[in-house]
Each structure stands twice: as C-alpha cells, then as structure tokens.
gemmi code that builds the backbone of each chain (N, CA, C; Angstrom):
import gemmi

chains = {
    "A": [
        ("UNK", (177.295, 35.890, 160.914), (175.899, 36.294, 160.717), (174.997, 35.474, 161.632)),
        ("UNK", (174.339, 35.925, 162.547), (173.566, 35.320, 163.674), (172.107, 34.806, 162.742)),
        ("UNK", (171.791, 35.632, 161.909), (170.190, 35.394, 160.931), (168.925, 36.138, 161.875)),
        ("UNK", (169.304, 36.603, 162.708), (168.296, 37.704, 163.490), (168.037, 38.910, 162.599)),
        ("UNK", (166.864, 39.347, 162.462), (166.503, 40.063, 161.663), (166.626, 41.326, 162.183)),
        ("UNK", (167.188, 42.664, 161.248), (167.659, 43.683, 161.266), (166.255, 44.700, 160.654)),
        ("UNK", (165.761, 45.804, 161.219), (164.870, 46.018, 160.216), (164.908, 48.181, 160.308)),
        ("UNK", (164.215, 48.904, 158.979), (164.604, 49.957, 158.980), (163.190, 50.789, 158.879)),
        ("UNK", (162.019, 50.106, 159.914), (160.856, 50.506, 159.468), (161.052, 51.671, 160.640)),
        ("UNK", (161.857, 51.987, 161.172), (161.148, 53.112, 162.249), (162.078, 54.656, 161.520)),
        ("UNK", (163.065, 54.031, 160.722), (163.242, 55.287, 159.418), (162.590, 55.771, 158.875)),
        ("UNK", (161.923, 54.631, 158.204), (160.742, 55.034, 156.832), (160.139, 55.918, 157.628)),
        ("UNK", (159.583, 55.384, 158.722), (158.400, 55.863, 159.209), (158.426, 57.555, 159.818)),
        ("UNK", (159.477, 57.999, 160.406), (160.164, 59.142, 160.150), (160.287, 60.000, 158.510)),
        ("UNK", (160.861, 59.460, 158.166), (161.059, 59.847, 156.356), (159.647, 60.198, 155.753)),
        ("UNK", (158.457, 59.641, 156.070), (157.345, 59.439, 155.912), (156.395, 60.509, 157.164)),
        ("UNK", (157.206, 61.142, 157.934), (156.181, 61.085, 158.743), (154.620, 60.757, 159.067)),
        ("UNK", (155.111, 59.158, 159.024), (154.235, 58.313, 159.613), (153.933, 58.193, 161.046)),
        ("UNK", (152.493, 57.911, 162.056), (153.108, 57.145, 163.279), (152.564, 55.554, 162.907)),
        ("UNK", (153.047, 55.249, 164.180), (152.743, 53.547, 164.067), (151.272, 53.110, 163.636)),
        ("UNK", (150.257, 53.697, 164.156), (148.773, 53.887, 163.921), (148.797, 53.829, 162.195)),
        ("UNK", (149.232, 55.011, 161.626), (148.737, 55.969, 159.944), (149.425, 54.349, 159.774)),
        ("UNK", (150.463, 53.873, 159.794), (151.436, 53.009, 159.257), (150.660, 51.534, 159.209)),
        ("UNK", (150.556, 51.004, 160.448), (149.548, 49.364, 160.446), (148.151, 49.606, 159.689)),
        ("UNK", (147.181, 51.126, 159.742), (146.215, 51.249, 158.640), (146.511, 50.759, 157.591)),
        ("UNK", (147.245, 51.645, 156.880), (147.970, 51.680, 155.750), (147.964, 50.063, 154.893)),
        ("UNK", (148.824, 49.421, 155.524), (148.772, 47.786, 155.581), (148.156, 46.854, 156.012)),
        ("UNK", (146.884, 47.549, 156.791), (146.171, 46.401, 157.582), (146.395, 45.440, 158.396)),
        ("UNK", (147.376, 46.023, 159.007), (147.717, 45.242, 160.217), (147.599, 45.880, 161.712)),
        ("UNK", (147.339, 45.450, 162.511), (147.279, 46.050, 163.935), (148.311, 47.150, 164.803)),
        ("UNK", (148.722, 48.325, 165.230), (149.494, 49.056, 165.606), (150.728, 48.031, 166.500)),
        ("UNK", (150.183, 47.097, 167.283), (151.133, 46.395, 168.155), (151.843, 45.264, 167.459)),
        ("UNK", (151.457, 45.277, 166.015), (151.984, 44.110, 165.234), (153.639, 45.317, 164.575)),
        ("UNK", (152.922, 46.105, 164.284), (154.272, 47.183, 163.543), (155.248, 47.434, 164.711)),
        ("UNK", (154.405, 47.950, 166.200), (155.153, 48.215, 166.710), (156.269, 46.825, 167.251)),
        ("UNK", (156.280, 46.130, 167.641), (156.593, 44.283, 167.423), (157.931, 44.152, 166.470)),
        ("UNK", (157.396, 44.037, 165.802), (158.625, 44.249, 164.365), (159.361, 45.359, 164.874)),
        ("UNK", (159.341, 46.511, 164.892), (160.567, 47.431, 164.835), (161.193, 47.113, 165.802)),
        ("UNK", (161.239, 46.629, 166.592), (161.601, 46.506, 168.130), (162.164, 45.201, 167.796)),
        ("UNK", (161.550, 44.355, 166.784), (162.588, 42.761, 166.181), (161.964, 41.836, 167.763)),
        ("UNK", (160.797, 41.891, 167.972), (159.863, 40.853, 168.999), (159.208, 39.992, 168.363)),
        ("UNK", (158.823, 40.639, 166.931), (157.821, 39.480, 165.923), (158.444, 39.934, 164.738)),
        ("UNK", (158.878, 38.757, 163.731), (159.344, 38.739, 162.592), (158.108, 38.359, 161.759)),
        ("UNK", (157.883, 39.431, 160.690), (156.479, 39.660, 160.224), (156.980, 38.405, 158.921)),
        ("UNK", (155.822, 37.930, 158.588), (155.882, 37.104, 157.337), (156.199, 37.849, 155.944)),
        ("UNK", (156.426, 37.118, 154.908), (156.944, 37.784, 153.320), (155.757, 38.909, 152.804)),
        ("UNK", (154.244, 38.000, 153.206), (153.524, 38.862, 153.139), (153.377, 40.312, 153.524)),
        ("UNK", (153.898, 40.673, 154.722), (154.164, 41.910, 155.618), (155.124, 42.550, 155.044)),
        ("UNK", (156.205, 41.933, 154.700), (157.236, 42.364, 154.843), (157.054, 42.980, 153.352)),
        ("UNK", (156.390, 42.486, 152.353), (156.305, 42.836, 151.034), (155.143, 43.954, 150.928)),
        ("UNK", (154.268, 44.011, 151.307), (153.459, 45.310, 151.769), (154.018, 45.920, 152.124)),
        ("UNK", (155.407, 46.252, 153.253), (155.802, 47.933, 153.814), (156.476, 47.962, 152.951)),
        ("UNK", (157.501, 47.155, 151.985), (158.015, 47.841, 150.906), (157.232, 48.504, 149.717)),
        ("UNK", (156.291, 48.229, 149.599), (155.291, 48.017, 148.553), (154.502, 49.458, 148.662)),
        ("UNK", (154.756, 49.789, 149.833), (154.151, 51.341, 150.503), (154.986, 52.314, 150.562)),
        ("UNK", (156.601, 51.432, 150.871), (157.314, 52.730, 151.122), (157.626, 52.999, 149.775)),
        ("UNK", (157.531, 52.412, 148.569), (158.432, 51.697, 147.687), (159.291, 52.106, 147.532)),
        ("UNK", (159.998, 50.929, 147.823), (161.163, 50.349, 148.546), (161.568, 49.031, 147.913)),
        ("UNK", (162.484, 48.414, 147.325), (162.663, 46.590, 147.899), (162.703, 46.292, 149.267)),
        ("UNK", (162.546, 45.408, 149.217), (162.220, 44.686, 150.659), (163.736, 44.238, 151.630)),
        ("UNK", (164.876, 44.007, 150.851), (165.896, 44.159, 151.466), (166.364, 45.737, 152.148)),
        ("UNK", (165.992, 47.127, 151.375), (166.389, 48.250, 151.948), (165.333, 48.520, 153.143)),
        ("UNK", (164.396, 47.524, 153.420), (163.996, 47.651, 154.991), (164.027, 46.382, 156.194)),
        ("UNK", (164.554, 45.158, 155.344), (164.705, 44.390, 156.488), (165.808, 43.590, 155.527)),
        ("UNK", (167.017, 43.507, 156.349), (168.295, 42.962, 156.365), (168.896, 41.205, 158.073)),
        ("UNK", (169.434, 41.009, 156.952), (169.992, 39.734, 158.041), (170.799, 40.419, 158.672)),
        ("UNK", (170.882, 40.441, 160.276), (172.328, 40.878, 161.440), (173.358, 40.565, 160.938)),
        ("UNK", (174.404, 41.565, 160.839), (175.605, 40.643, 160.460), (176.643, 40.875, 162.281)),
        ("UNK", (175.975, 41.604, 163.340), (176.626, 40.654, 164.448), (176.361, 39.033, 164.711)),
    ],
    "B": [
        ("UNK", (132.657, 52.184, 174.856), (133.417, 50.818, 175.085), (134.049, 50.489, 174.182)),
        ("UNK", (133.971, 51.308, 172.902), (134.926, 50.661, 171.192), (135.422, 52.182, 170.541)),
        ("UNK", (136.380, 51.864, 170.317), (136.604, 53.612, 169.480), (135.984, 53.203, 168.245)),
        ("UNK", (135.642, 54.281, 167.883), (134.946, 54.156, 166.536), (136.055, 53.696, 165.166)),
        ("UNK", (137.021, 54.477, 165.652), (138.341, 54.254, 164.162), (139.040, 53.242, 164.192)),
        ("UNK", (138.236, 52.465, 164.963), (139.534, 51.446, 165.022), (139.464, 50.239, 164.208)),
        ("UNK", (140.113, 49.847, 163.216), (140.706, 49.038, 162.030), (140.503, 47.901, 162.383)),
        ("UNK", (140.491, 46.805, 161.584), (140.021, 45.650, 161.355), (140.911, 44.522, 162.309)),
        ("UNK", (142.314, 45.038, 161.824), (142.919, 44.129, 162.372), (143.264, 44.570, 164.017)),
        ("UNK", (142.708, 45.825, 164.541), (143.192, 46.562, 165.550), (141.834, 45.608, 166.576)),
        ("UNK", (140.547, 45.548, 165.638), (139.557, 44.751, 166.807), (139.639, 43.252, 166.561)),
        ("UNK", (140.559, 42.849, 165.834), (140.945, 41.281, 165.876), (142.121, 41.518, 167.018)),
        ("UNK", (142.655, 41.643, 167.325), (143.883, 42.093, 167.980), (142.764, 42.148, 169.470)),
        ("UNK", (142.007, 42.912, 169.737), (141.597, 43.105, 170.675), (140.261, 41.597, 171.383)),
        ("UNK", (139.886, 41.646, 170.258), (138.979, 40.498, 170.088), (139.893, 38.664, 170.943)),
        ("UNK", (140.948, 38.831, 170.627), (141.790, 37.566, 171.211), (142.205, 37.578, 172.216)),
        ("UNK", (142.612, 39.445, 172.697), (142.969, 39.649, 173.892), (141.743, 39.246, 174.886)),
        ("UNK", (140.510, 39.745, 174.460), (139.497, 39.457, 175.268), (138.665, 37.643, 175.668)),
        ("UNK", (139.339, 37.349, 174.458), (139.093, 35.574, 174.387), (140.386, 35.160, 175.608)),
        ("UNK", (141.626, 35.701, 175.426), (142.239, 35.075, 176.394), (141.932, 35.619, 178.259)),
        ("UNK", (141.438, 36.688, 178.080), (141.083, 37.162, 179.083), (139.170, 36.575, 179.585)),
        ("UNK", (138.533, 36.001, 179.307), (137.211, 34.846, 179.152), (137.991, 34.059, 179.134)),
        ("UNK", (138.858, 33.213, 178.669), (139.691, 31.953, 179.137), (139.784, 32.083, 180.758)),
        ("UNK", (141.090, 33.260, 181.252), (141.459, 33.006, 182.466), (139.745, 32.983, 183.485)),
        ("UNK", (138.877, 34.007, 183.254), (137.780, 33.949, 184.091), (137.158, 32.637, 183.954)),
        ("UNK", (136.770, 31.825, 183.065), (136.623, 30.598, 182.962), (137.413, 29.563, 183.816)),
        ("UNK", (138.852, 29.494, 184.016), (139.358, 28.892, 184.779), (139.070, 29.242, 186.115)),
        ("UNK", (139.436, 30.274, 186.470), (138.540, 30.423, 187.970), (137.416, 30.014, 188.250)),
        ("UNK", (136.401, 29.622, 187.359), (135.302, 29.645, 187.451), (135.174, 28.479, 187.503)),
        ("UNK", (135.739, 27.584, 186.872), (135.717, 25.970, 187.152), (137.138, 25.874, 188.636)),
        ("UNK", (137.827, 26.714, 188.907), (138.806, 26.235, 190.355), (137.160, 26.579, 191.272)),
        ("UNK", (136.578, 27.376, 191.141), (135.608, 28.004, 192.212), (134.519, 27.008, 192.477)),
        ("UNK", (133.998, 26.441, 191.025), (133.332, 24.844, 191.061), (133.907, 23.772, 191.942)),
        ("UNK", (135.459, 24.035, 191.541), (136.169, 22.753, 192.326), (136.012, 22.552, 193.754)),
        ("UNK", (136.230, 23.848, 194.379), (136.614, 24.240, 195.753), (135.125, 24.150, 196.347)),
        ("UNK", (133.558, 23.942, 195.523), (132.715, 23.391, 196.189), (132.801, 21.974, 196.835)),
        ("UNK", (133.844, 21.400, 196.499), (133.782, 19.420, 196.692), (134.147, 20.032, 198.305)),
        ("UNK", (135.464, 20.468, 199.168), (135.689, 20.880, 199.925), (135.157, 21.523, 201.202)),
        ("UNK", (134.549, 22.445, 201.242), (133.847, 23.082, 201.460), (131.891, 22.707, 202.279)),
        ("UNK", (131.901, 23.142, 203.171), (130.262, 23.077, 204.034), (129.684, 23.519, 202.987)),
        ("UNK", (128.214, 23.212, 203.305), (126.827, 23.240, 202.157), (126.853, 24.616, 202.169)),
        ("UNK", (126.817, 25.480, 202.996), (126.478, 26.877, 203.003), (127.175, 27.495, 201.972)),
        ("UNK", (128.646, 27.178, 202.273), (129.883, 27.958, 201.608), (129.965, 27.540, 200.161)),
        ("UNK", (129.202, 26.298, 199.801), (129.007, 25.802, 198.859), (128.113, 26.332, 197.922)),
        ("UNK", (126.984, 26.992, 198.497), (125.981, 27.462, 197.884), (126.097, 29.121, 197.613)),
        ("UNK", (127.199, 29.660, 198.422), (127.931, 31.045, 198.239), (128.829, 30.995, 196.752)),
        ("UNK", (129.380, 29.607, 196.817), (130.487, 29.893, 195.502), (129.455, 29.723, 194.198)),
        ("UNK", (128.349, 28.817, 194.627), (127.824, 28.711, 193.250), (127.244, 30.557, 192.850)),
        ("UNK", (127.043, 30.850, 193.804), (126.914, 32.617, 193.383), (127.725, 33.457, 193.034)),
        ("UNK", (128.996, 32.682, 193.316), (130.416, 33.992, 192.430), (130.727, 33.876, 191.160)),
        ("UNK", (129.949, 31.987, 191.460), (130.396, 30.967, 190.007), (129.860, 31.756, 188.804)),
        ("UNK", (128.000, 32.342, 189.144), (127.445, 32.866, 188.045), (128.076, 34.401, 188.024)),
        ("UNK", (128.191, 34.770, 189.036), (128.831, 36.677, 189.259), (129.989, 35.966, 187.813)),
        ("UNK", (130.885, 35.202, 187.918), (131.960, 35.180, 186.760), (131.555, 35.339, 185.372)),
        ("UNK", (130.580, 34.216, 185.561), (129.672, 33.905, 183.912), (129.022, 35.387, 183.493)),
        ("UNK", (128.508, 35.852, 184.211), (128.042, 37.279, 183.915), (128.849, 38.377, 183.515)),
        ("UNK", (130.288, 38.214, 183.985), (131.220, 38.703, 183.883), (132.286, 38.490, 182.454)),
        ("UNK", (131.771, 36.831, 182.349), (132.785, 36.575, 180.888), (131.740, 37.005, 180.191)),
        ("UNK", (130.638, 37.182, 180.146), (129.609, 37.708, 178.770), (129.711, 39.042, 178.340)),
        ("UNK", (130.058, 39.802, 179.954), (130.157, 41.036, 179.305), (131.988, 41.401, 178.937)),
        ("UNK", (132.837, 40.505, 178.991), (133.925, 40.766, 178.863), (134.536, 40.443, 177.531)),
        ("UNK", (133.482, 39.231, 176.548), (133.971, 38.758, 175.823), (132.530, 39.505, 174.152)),
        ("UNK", (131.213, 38.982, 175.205), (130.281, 39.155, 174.347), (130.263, 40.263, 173.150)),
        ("UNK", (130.808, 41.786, 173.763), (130.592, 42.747, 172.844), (131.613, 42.972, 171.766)),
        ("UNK", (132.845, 42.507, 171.946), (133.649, 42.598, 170.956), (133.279, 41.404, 170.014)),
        ("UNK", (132.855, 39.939, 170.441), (132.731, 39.013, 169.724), (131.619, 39.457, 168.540)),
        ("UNK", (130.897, 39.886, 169.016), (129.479, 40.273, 168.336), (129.880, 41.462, 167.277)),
        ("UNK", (130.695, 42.395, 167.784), (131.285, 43.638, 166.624), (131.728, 42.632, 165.474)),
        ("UNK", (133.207, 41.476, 166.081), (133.666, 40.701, 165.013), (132.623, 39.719, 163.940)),
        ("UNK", (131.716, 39.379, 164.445), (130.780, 38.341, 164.017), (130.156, 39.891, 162.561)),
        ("UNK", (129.747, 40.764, 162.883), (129.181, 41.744, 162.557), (129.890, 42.097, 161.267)),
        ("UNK", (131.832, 42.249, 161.486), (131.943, 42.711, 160.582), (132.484, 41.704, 159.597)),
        ("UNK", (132.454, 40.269, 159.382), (132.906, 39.093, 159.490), (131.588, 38.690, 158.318)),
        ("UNK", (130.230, 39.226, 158.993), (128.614, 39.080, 158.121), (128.870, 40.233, 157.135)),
        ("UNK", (129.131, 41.633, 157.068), (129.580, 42.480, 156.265), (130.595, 41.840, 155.259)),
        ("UNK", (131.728, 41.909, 155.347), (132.751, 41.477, 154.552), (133.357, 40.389, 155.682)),
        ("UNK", (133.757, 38.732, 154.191), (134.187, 37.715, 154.818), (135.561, 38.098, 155.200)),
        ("UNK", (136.424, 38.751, 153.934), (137.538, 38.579, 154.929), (138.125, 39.909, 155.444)),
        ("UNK", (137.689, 40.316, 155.766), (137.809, 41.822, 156.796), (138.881, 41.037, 157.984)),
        ("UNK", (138.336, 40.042, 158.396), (139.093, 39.547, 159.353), (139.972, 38.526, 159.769)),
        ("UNK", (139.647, 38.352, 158.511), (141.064, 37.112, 157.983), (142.446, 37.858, 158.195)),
        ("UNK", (142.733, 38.252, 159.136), (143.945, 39.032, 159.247), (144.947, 37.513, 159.604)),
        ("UNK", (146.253, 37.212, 158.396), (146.432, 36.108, 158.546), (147.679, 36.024, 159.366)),
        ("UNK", (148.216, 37.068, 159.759), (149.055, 37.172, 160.923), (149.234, 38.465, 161.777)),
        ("UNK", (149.440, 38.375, 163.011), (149.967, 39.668, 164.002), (150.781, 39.100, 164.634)),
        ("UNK", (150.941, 39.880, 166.171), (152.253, 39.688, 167.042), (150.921, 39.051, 167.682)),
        ("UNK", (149.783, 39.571, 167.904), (148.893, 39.114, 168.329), (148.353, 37.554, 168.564)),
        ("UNK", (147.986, 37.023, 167.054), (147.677, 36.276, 166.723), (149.064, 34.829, 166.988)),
        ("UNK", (149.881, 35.444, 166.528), (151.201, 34.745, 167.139), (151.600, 34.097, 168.009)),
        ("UNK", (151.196, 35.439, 169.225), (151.477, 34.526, 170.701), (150.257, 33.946, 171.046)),
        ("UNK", (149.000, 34.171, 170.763), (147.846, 33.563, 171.093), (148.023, 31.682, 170.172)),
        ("UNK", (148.214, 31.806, 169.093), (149.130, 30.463, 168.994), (149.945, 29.553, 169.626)),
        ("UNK", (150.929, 30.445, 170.101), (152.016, 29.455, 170.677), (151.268, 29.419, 172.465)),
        ("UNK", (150.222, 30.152, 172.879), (149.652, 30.005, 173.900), (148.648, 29.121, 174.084)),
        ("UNK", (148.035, 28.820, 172.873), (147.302, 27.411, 172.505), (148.424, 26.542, 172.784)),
        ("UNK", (149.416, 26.210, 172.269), (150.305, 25.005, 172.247), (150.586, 25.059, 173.779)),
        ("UNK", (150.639, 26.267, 174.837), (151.499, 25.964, 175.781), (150.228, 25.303, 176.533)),
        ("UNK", (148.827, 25.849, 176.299), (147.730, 25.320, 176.920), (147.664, 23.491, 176.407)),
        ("UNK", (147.498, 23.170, 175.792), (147.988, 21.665, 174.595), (148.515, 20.967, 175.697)),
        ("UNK", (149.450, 21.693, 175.879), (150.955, 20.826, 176.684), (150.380, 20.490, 177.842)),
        ("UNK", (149.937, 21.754, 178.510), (149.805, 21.690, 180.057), (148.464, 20.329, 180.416)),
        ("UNK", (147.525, 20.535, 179.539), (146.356, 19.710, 179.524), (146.914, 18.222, 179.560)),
        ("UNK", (147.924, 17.894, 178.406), (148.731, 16.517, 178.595), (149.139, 16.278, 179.833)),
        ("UNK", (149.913, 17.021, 180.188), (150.979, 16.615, 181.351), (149.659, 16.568, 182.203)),
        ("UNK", (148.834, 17.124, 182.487), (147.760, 17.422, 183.395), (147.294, 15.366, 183.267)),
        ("UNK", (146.736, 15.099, 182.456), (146.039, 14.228, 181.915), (146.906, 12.903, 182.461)),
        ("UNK", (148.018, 12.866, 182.175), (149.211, 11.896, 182.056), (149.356, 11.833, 183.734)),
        ("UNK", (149.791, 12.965, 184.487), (149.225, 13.266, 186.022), (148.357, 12.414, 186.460)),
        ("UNK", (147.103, 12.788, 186.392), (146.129, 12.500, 186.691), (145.791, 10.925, 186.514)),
        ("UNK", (146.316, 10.179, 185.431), (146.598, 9.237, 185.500), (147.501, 8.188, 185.945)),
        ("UNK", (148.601, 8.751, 186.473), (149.803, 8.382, 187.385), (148.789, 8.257, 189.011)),
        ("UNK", (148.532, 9.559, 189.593), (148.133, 9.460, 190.636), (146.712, 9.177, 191.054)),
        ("UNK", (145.774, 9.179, 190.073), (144.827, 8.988, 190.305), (143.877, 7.178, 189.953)),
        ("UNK", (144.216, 6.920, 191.512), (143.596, 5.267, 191.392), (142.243, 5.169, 191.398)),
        ("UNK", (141.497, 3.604, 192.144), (140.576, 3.345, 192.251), (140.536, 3.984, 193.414)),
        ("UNK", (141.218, 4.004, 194.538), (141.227, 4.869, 196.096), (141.089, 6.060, 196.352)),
        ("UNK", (140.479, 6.253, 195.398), (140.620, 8.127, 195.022), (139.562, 8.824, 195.921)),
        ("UNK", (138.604, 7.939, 196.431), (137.638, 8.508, 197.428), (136.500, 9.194, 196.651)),
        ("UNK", (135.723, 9.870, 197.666), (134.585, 10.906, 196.781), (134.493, 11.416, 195.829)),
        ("UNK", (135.850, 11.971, 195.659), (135.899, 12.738, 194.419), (135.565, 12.305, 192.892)),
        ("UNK", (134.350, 12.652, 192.628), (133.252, 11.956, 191.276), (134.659, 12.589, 190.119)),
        ("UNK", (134.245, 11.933, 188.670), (134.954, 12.109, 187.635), (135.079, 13.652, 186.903)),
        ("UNK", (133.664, 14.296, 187.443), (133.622, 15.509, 187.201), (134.596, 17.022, 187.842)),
        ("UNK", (134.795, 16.545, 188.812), (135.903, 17.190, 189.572), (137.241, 17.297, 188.745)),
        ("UNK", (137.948, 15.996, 188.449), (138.598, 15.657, 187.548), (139.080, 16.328, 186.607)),
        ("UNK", (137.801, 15.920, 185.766), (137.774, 16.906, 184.307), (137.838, 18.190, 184.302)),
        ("UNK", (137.000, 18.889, 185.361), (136.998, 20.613, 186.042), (138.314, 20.647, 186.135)),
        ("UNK", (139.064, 20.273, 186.808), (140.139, 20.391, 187.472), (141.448, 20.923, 185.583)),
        ("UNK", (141.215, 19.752, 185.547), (142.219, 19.759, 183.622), (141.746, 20.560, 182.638)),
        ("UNK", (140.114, 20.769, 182.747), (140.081, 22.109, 181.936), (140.401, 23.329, 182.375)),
        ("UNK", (139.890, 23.109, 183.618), (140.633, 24.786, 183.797), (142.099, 24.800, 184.214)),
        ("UNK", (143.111, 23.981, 184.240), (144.406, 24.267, 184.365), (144.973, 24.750, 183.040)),
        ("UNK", (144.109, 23.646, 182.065), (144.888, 24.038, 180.516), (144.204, 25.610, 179.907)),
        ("UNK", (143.009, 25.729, 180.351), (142.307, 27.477, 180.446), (143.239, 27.946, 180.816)),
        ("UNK", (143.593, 27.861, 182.094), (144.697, 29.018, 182.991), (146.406, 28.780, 181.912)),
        ("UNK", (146.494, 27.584, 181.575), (148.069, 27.621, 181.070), (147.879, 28.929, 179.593)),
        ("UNK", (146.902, 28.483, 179.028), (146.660, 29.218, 177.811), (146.709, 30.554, 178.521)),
        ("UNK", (145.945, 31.401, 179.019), (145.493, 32.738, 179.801), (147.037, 32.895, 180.069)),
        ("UNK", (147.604, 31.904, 181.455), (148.838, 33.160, 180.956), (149.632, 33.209, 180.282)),
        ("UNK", (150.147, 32.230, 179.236), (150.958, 32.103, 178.801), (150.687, 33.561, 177.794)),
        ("UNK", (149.358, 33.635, 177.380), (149.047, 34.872, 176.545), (149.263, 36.126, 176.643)),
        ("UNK", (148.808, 36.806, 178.093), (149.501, 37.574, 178.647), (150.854, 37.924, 179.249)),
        ("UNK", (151.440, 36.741, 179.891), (153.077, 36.324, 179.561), (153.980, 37.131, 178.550)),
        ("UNK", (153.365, 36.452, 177.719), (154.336, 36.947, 175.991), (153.927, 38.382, 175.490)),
        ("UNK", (152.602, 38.671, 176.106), (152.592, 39.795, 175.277), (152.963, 41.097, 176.221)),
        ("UNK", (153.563, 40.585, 177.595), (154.236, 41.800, 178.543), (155.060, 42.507, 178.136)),
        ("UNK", (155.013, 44.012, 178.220), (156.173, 44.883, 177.269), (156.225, 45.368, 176.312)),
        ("UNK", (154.469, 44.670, 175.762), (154.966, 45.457, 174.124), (154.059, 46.893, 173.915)),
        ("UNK", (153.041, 46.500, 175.332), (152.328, 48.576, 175.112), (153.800, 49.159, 175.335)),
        ("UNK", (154.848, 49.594, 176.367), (155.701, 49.881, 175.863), (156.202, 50.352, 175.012)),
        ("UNK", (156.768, 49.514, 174.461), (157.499, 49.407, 172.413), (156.466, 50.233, 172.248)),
        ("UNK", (155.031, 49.806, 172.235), (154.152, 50.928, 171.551), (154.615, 52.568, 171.563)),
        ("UNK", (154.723, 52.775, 173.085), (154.642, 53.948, 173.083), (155.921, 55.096, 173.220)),
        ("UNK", (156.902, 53.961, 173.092), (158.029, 54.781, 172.792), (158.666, 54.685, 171.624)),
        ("UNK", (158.300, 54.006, 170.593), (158.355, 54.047, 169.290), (157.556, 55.230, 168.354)),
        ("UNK", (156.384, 55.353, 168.925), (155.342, 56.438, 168.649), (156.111, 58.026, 168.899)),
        ("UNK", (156.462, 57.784, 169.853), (156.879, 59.267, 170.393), (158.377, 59.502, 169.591)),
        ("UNK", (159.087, 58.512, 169.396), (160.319, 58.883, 168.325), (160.403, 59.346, 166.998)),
        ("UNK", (159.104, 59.138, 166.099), (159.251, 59.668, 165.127), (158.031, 61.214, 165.170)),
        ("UNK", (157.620, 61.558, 166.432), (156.856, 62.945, 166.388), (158.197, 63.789, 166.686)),
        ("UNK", (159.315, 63.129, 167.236), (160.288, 64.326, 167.513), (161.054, 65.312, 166.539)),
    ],
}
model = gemmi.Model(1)
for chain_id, residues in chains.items():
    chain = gemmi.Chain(chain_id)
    for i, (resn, *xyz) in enumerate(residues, 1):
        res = gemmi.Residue()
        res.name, res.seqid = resn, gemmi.SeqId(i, " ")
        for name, pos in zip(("N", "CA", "C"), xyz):
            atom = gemmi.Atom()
            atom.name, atom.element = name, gemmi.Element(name[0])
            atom.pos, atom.b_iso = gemmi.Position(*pos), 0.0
            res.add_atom(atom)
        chain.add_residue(res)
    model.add_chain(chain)
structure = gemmi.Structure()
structure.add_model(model)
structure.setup_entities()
C-alpha cells in the first residue's frame, strides 16, 4: 500500500450528472479545487472529503480509498 | 471583467491568483528601480516612467477583484473564509518558497556584501531582496499551478459524454 490517495468523485459525478462547476457550488469550493482532487494533485482535507460524501450520500470511504499499488 | 455567477470560493481562487500575479509586477518594478543605480540620468528618468506605467498596472490588476472580496467579506464575514483549495494550497507553499528565497537572499548578501561595496546605498539592497523573494513567491505560484486548467477541462468534458 503506497497511502496515495485513490478517489471515485469523477463517478459520482457522472451517476449524478454533475459537472465540475454544479459540483464545487454545491460544496463551496472552487471548480479547480474538485477538479485537483479527481486527478489526485490536491488531497482535499476531512472537511472536503466529508461534504462530497455528505452530498453524494455516500460514506466517505466509497469515494476516497488508500492505493493499494 | 467578473462573471456574475461566480461563487465565493471561485473569486477567492481568483482573488490570489491576481495577488500572485501584483506580486510578480511588483518585482519588476523594484528590478526596474534597481537598474536605475546603473544606468545615465536620462535612462534613469525613462524607467522611473515604466516604474509608475507598472504601479498603474498592479492597481488595475489587483484593485478590482480585491475590492469585490473586501465587499463580500463586509456583506457576510465568512463567505470567504474558504479554509482550503488547490488554490490556497499552492499559494502557501509559494509563501514558504518566497520565505526561503528571501533567507538565502539575506544570508548572500551578507557573505558578499562588505564595507567595499562602493555606491551602492542600502536601499538598492533591500530593493534587490524584496523583489527576488516577490519574484520566488510569483513563480513558484504559477509553477505549481501549471496543468491544472487542463484537468479542468478534460474532466468536464468526460462526464457530458
């Protein structure tokens, strides 16, 4: 397990037809902050991370998981 | 000059970009000060005119977004307490890289710089270390954040398909 973060927000966001825009509203965060994260460039804090579950509802493990390469 | 829809944390986001971008013009603006020590009276009295062309330039580059934020900041306090982005992030660790550079700058400057130092008054000096640690911050900001319009826009287009 490397501990690089794995994440399943560009599913939801599909599943949801969400785009990145409707999605960082949503949570109040900036479009280049969501887009960041899916891409695994910025690892969002508990706070973040507990808001997109909290939206998709979801737990927070069925959208961001530890790498197991 | 502002879209109207655009979200709180979308003009904090933009608001830092434009602080780091008034950083880098600031550093030029004190190298452009510098490069008067150098320089004939004439050519001297030309830069002090690009010097203000800059200043005129960081007001309108920085002024109108600052003033939206101040605005919506007087509306609601924490509208803009946005307590993290990717944004805010690298503009952090671009403070620290600016931090650094200013030391080493400082520590420099004190290695090589004696009593024999000639003309060059103390003010030069100081010009010189603020705007290097301006410029380290500026790019380090833009640096880090290369690539991610990108991600933006091909992430966007994957879930319209």
């Amino acid at each position: 397990m490397s501990g690089a973060l794995d994440n399943r927000i560009r599913v939801f966001r599909a599943e949801h037809r969400l785009s990145q825009s409707e999605l960082a509203d949503a949570i109040g965060v900036s479009r280049k902050t969501i887009s960041t994260i899916e891409v695994g460039r910025f690892t969002p804090s508990t706070v973040i991370a507990l808001k997109l579950a909290r939206y998709f509802n979801v737990p927070v493990e069925e959208i961001f998981s530890l790498s197991e390469k | 000059m502002f879209h109207s829809d655009e979200s709180h944390a979308q003009l904090y986001d933009k608001f830092l970009n434009r602080i780091a971008l008034g950083l880098l013009i600031v550093a030029f603006s004190l190298g452009v000060d510098c490069m008067r020590y150098f320089v004939e009276l004439e050519v001297g009295e030309a830069l002090r005119y690009v010097r203000r062309g800059m200043t005129v330039l960081l007001f309108i580059v920085v002024l109108p977004t600052f003033i939206k934020v101040m605005m919506l900041r007087f509306k609601n306090r924490t509208a803009c307490q946005e307590p993290e982005s990717f944004i805010v992030d690298i503009y952090k660790n671009a403070s620290v890289h600016g931090f650094t550079a200013t030391m080493l700058m400082l520590l420099t400057a004190q290695v090589i710089v004696g009593p024999d130092v000639g003309v060059l008054p103390t003010e030069f000096f100081i010009k010189v270390i603020l705007g290097g640690g301006f410029l380290a911050v500026a790019i380090s900001f833009f640096v880090q954040q290369r690539g991610s319009d990108d991600d933006e826009s091909e992430c966007d287009n994957i879930e319209m398909q």
